[in-house]
C-alpha positions as CSV (number, residue, x, y, z in Angstrom):
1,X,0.0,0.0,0.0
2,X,2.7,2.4,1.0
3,X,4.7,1.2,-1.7
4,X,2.1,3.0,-4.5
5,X,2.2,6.2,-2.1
6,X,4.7,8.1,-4.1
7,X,3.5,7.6,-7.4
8,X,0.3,9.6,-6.6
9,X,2.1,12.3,-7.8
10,X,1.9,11.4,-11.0
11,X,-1.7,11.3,-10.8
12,X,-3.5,13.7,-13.2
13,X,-7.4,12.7,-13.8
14,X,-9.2,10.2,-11.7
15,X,-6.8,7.3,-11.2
16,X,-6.5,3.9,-9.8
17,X,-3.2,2.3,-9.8
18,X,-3.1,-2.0,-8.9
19,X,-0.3,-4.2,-8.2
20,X,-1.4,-7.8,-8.5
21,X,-0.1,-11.3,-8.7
22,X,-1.8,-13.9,-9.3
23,X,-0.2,-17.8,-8.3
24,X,-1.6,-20.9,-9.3
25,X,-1.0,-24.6,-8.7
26,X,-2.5,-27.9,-9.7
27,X,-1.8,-31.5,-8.9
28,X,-3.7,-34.2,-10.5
29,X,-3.6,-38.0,-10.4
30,X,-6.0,-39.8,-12.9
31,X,-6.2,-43.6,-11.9
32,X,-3.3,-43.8,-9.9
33,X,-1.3,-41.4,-12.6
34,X,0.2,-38.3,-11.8
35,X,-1.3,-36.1,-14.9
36,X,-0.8,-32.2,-13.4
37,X,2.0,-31.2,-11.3
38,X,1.8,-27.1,-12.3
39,X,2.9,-23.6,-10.3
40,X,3.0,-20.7,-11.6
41,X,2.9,-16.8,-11.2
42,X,1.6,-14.0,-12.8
43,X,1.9,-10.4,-12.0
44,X,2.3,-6.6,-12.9
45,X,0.7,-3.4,-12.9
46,X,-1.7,-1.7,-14.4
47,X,-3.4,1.9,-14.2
48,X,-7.0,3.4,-15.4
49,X,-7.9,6.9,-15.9
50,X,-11.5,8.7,-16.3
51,X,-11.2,11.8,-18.4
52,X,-13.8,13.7,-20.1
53,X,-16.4,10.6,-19.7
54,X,-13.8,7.7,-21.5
55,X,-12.2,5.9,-19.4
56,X,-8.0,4.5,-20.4
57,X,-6.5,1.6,-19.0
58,X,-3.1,-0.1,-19.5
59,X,-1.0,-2.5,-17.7
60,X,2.6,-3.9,-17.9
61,X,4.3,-7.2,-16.6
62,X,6.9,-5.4,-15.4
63,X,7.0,-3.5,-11.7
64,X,9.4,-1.3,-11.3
65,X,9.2,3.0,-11.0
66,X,10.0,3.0,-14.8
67,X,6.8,0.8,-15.9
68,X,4.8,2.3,-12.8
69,X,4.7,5.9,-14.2
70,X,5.3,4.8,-17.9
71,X,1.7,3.1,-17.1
72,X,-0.3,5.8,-15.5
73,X,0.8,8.0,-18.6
74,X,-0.1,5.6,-20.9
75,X,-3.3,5.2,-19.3
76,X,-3.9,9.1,-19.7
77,X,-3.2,9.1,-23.1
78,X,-5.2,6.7,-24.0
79,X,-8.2,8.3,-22.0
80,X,-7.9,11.4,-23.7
81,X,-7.9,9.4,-27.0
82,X,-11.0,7.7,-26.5
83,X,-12.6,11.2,-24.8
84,X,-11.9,12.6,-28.2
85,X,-13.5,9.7,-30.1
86,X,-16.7,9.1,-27.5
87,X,-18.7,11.5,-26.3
88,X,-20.0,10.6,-22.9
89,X,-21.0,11.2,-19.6
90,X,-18.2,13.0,-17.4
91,X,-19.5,11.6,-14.4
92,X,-18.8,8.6,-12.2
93,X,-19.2,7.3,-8.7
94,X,-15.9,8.6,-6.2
95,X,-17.4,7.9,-3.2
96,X,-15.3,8.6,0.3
97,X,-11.5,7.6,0.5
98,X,-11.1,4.1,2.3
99,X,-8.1,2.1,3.2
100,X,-8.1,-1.6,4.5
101,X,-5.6,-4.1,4.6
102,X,-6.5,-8.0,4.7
103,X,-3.5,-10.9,4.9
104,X,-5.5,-13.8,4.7
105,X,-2.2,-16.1,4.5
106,X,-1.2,-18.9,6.9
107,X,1.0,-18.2,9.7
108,X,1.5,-22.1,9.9
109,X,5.0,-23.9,9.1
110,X,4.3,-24.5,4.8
111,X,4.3,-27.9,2.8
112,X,6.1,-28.8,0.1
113,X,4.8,-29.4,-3.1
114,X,6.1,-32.5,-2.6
115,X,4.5,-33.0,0.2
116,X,1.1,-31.5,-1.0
117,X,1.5,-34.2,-4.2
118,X,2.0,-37.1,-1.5
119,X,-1.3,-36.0,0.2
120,X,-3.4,-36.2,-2.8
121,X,-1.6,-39.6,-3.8
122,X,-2.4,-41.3,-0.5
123,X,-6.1,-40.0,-1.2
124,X,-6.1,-41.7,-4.2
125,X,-4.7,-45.3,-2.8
126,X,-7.4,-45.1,-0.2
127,X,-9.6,-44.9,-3.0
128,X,-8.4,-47.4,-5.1
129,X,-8.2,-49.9,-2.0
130,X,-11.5,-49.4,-0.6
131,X,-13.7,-48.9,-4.2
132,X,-12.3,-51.7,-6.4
133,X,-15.5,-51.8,-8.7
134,X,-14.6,-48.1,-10.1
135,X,-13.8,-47.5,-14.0
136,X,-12.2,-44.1,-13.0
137,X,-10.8,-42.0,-10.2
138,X,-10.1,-38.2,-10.6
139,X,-8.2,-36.3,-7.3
140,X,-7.4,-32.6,-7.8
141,X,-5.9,-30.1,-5.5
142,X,-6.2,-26.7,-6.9
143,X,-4.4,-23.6,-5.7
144,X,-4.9,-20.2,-6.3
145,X,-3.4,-16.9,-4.8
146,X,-4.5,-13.7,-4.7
147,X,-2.3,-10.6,-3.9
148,X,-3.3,-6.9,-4.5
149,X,-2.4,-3.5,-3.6
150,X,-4.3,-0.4,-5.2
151,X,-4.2,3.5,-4.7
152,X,-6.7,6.1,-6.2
153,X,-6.5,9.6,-7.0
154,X,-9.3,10.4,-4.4
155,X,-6.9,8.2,-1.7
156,X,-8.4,4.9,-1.0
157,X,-6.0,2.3,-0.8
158,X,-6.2,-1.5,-0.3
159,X,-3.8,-4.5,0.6
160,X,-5.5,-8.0,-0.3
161,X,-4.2,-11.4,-0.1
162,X,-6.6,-13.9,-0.6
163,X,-5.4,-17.9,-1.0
164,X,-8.2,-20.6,-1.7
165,X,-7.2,-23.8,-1.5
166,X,-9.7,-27.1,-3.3
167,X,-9.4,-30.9,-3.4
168,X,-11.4,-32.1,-5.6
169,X,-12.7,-35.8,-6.1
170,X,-14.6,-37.2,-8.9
171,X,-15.6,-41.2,-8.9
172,X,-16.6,-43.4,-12.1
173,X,-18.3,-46.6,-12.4
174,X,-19.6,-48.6,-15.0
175,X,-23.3,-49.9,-15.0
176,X,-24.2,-51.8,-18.5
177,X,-21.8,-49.5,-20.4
178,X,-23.2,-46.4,-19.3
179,X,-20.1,-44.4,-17.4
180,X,-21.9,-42.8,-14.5
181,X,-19.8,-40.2,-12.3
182,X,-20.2,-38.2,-9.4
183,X,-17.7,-35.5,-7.6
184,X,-17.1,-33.6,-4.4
185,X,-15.4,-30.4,-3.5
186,X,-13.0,-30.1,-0.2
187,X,-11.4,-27.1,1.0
188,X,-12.3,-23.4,0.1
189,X,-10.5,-20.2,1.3
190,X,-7.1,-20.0,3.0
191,X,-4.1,-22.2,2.5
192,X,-3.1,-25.8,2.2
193,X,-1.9,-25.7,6.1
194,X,-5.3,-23.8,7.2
195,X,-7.6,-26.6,5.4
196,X,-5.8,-29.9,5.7
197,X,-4.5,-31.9,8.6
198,X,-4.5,-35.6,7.2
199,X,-6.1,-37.5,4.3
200,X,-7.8,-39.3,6.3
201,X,-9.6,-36.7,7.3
202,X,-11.7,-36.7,4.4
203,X,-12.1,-40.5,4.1
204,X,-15.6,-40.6,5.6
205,X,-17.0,-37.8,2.9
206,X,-15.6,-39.6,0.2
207,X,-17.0,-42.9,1.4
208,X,-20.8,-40.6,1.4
209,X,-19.5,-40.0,-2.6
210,X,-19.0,-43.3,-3.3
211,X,-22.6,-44.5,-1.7
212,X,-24.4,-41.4,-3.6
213,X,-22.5,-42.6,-6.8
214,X,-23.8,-46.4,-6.6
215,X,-27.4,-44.8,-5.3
216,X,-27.1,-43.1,-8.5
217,X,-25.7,-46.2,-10.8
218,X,-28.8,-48.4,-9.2
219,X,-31.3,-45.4,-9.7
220,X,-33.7,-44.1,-12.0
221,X,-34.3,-40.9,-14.8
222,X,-36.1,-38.2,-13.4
223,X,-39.4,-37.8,-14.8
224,X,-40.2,-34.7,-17.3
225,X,-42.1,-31.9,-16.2
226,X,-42.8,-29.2,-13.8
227,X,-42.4,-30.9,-10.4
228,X,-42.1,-30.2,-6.7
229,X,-38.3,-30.2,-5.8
230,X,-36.4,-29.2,-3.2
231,X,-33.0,-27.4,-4.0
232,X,-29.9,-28.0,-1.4
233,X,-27.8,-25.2,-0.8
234,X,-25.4,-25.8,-4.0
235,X,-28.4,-25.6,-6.4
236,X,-29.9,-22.9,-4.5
237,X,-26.9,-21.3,-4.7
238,X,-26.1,-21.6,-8.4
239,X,-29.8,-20.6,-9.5
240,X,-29.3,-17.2,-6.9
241,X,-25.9,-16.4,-8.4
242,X,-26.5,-17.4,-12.4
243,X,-30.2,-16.5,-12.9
244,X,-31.1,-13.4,-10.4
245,X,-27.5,-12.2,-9.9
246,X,-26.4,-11.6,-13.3
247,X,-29.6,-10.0,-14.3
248,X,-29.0,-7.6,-11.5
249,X,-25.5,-6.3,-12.3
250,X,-26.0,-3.1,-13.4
251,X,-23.9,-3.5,-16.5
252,X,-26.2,-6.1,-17.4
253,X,-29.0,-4.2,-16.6
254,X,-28.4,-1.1,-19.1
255,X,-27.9,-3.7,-21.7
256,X,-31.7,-4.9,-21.5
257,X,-31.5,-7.4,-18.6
258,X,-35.4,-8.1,-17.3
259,X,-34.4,-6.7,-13.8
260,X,-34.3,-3.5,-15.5
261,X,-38.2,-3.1,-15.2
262,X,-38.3,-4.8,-11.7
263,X,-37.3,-2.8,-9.0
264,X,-39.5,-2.4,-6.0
265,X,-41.9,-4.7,-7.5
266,X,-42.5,-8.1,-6.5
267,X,-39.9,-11.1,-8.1
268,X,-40.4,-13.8,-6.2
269,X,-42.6,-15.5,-2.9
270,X,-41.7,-13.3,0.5
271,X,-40.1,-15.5,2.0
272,X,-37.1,-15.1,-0.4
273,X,-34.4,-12.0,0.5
274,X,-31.1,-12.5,-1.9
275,X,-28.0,-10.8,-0.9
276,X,-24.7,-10.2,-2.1
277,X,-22.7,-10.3,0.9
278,X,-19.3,-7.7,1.2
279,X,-17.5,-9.6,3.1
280,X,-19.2,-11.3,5.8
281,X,-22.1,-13.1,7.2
282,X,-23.2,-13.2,10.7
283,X,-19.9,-12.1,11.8
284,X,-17.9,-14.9,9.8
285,X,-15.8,-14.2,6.6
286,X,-17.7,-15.4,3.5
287,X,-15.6,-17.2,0.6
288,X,-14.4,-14.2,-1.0
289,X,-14.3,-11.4,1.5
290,X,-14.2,-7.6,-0.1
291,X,-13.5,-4.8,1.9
292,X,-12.4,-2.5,-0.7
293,X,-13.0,-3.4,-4.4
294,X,-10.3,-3.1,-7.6
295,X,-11.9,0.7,-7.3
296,X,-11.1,1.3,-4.3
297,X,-14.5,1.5,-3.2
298,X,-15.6,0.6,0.8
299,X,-17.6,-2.8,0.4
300,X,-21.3,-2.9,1.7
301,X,-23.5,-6.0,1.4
302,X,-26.4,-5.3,-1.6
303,X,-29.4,-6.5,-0.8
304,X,-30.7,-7.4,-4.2
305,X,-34.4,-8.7,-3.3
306,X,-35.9,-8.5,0.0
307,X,-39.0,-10.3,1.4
308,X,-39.5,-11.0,-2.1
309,X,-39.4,-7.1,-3.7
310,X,-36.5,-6.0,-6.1
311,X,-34.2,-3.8,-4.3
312,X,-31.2,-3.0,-6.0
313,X,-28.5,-3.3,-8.4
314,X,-25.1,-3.8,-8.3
315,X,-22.5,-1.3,-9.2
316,X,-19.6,0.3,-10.5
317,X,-18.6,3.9,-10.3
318,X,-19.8,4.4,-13.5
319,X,-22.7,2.6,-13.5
320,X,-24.0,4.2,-10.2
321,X,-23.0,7.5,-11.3
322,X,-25.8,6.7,-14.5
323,X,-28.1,5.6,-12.2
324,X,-27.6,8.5,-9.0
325,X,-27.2,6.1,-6.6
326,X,-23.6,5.0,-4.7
327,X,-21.3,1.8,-5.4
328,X,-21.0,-0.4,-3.0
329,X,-17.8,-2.4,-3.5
330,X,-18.8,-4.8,-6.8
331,X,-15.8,-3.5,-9.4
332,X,-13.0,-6.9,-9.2
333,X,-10.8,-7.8,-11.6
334,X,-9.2,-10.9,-11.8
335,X,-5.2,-10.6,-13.7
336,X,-3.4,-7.5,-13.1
337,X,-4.2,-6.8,-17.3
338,X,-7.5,-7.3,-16.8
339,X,-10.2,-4.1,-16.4
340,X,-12.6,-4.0,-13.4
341,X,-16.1,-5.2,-14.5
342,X,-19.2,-4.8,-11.9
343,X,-19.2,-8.7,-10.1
344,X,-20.7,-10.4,-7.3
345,X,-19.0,-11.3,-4.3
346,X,-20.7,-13.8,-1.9
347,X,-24.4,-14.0,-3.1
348,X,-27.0,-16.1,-1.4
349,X,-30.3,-16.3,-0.3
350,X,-31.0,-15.8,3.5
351,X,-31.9,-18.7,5.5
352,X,-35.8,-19.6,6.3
353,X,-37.6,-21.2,9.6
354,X,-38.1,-24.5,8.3
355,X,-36.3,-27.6,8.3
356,X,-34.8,-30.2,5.8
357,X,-36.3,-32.8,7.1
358,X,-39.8,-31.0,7.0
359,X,-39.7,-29.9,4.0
360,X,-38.7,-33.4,2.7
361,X,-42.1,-34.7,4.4
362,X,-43.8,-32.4,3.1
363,X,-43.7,-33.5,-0.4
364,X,-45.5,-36.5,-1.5
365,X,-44.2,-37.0,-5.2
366,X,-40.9,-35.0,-6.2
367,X,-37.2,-34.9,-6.0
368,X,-34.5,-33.7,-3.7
369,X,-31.2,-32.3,-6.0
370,X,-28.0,-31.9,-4.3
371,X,-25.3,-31.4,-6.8
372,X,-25.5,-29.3,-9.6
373,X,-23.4,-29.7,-12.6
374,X,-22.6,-27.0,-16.2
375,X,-25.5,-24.7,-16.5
376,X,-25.9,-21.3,-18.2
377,X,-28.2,-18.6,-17.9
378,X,-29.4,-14.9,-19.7
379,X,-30.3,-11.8,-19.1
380,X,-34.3,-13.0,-19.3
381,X,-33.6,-14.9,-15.6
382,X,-33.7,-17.8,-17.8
383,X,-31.6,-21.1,-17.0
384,X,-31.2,-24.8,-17.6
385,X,-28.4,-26.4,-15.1
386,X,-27.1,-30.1,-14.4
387,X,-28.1,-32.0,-11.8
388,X,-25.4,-34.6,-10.6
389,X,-26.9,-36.2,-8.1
390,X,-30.2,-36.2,-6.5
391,X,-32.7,-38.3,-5.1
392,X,-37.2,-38.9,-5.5
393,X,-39.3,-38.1,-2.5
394,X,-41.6,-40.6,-2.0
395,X,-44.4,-40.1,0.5
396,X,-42.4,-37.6,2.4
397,X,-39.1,-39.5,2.5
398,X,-36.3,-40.0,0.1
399,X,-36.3,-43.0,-2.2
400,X,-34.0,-44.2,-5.3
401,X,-31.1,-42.3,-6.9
402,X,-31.4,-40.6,-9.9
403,X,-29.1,-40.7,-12.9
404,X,-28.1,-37.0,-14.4
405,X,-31.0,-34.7,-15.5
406,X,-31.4,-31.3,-16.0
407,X,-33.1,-28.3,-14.5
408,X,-34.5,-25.2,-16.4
409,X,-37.3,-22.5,-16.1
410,X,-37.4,-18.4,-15.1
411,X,-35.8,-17.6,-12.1
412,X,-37.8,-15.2,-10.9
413,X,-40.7,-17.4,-11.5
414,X,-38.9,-20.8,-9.8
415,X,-38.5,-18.1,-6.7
416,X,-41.9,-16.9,-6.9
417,X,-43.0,-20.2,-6.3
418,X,-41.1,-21.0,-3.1
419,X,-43.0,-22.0,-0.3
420,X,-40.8,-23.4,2.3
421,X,-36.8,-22.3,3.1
422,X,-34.3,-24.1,5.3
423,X,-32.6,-22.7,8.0
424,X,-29.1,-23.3,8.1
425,X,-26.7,-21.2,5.8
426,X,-24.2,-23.5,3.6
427,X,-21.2,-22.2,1.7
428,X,-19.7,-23.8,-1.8
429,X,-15.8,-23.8,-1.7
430,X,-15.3,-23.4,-5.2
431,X,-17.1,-21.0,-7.2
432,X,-15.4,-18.9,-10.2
433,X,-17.5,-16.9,-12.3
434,X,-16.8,-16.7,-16.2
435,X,-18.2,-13.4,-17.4
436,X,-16.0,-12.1,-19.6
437,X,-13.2,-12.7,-17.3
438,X,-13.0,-15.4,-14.9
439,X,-13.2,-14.6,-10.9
440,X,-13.5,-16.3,-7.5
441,X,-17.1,-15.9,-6.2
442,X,-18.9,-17.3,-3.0
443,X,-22.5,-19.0,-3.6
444,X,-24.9,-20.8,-1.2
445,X,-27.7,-20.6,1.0
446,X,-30.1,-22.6,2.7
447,X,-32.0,-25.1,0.6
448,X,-35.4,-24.1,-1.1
449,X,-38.7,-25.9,-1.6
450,X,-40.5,-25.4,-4.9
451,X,-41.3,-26.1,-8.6
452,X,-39.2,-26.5,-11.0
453,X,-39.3,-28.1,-14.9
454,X,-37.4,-31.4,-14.7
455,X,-35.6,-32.2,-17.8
456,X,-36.0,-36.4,-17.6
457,X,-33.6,-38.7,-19.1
């Protein structure tokens, strides 16, 4: 932070100056076969300028004082360009100055690579010991770093490093030729050393895998049509990211997102209240904490619908400048070359009153989906995702397995009709976000009760 102190002066327009690197690792063994054993590190600078309504960015791999200031000029040059080119508004969001520093890094004695690599492979021999009938076996550990420093002409100023740290396990089997699979995620935000002890520690989830993968091999296709489901968190938590929270970025809005025409009117049952969280919930960090986005803008949670109304947007200084309202901290960029776009940060829906097991009973004829799979989703609320696993509900209790299927509908309207919510608040470890550029997000929630179209087999 200090260290981008005396370059202000070189500040002539609205600026924001970011250091950044990025490290990432992988280790991969695919049926006893080490396939991935990757680090590496990416870093440098980069600089962006408002002038006359245009805004100019431009970034270099090198950091040194040469490249700084050669950068910030570059960027006011090329905002003067485009000012010249595009006539626009010359206005934006500055908001008050903030500064925040966050070290998320261990303070524990590190591992090896080596060592991390022998982890993973004693994973996988209790795999292959204990699940003999499997066709393949898939164990990933995943790394990646986060480390930025920012300054802005109006004097905010932020110090980030942010580590996340996955293993993740996918099983195969065989049943009459079909290859039928099913994975689970380990880990989430901090360091190797913060998240693991011992592999055994994670025996007894991946022995719950295996029996929801031969539940599923033994099971049956979902039937087609609209049916009563119940969502777990991971579902719940993909539908309130992809479907609602995309068509409520404010980007996305002015580019003829349906949310446009929604706000303070009613989207979805009142029990529903989506938020994207800053940083943390009920006192505890969320996945991706944001105290001071890649604007430099102090992080406030957004409440994007509340007892089921439209409430806000998400913003960017420019976008809340075009809209008179303030940013609250949803500008991130992922490389040090890459531009801040407006993103989510942790969003989920708040937890209900009622309980799993209730809401199970409650439902005579429908399904319970637990893992969600690739899924995509538009500006309309629109969506159709995987579901990996998942189970019937028979009579108020859960029955067979089903094999993969597919969920799809309107958001808004799959929210409208919710009529029960759980409540207990459940985190996913491993969410990135591709738009446009890819970035670490936090989804989850409680699980939801309500209808749904079921693709079948």
């Amino acid at each position: 932070m200090l260290q981008l102190n005396r370059f202000a002066k070189h500040f002539s327009n609205y600026t924001e100056l970011r250091m950044q690197e990025n490290k990432n690792m992988s280790i991969r063994f695919l049926n006893s076969n080490l396939v991935e054993n990757e680090k590496k590190s990416t870093s440098g600078v980069s600089s962006r300028v408002f002038n006359s309504g245009s805004w100019g960015f431009a970034s270099n791999p090198e950091i040194n004082d040469v490249s700084i200031i050669e950068t910030i000029k570059l960027a006011n040059e090329n905002a003067q360009f485009l000012s010249r080119k595009c006539k626009k508004s010359n206005k934006i969001y500055e908001g008050p100055a903030f500064t925040h520093s966050l070290d998320l890094g261990t303070d524990k004695n590190r591992i090896s690579q080596k060592g991390m690599m022998n982890f993973v492979k004693e994973i996988d021999n209790y795999i292959e010991k204990k699940f003999t009938d499997l066709i393949t076996r898939t164990v990933l550990l995943n790394f990646l770093g986060m480390d930025k420093t920012i300054l802005t002409s109006v004097g905010s100023a932020k110090h980030s490093l942010w580590p996340r740290t996955m293993i993740i396990v996918k099983l195969g089997v065989d049943k009459n030729g079909e290859p039928i699979s099913a994975y689970e995620l380990f880990g989430g935000r901090g360091h190797f050393e913060d998240l693991f002890s011992k592999p055994s520690d994670l025996f007894e989830d991946i022995d719950k895998l295996y029996t929801h993968l031969k539940n599923k091999s033994e099971g049956v296709y979902a039937e087609a049509g609209e049916k009563e489901v119940i969502l777990d968190a991971d579902l719940a938590g993909i539908l309130a990211h992809e479907a609602i929270g995309h068509t409520t970025e404010a980007d996305i809005v002015l580019g003829g997102s349906i949310a446009a025409d929604y706000i303070d009117k009613k989207v979805s049952s009142s029990l529903i209240t989506l938020t994207d969280y800053a940083h943390s919930y009920n006192g505890v960090l969320c996945p991706t904490p944001i105290y001071v986005d890649d604007e430099g803008t102090k992080a406030e949670d957004v409440v994007i619908i509340e007892d089921g109304i439209l409430k806000e947007f998400m913003h960017n200084k420019e976008t809340a400048a075009t809209f008179d309202t303030i940013a609250k901290g949803n500008a991130r960029a992922y490389q040090y070359f890459d531009e801040p776009l407006v993103r989510m940060r942790n969003t989920a829906i708040q937890p209900g009153k009622s309980k799993l097991k209730d809401m199970i009973a409650s439902i005579e004829d429908g399904y319970y989906f637990m893992r969600s799979g690739n899924g995509q989703a538009d500006s309309t609320s629109e969506f159709m995702f995987a579901v990996t696993v998942g189970y019937e509900i028979k009579n108020g209790k859960l029955a067979r397995g089903i094999r993969d299927t597919t969920i799809a509908g309107l958001a808004f309207d799959v929210l409208k009709s919710a009529t029960m919510v759980s409540d207990d608040m459940v985190w996913g470890c491993g969410g990135m976000c591709g738009k446009k550029q890819i970035i670490p997000v936090g989804m989850g929630g409680p699980a939801i009760k309500c209808r749904i179209n079921v693709g079948g087999k």
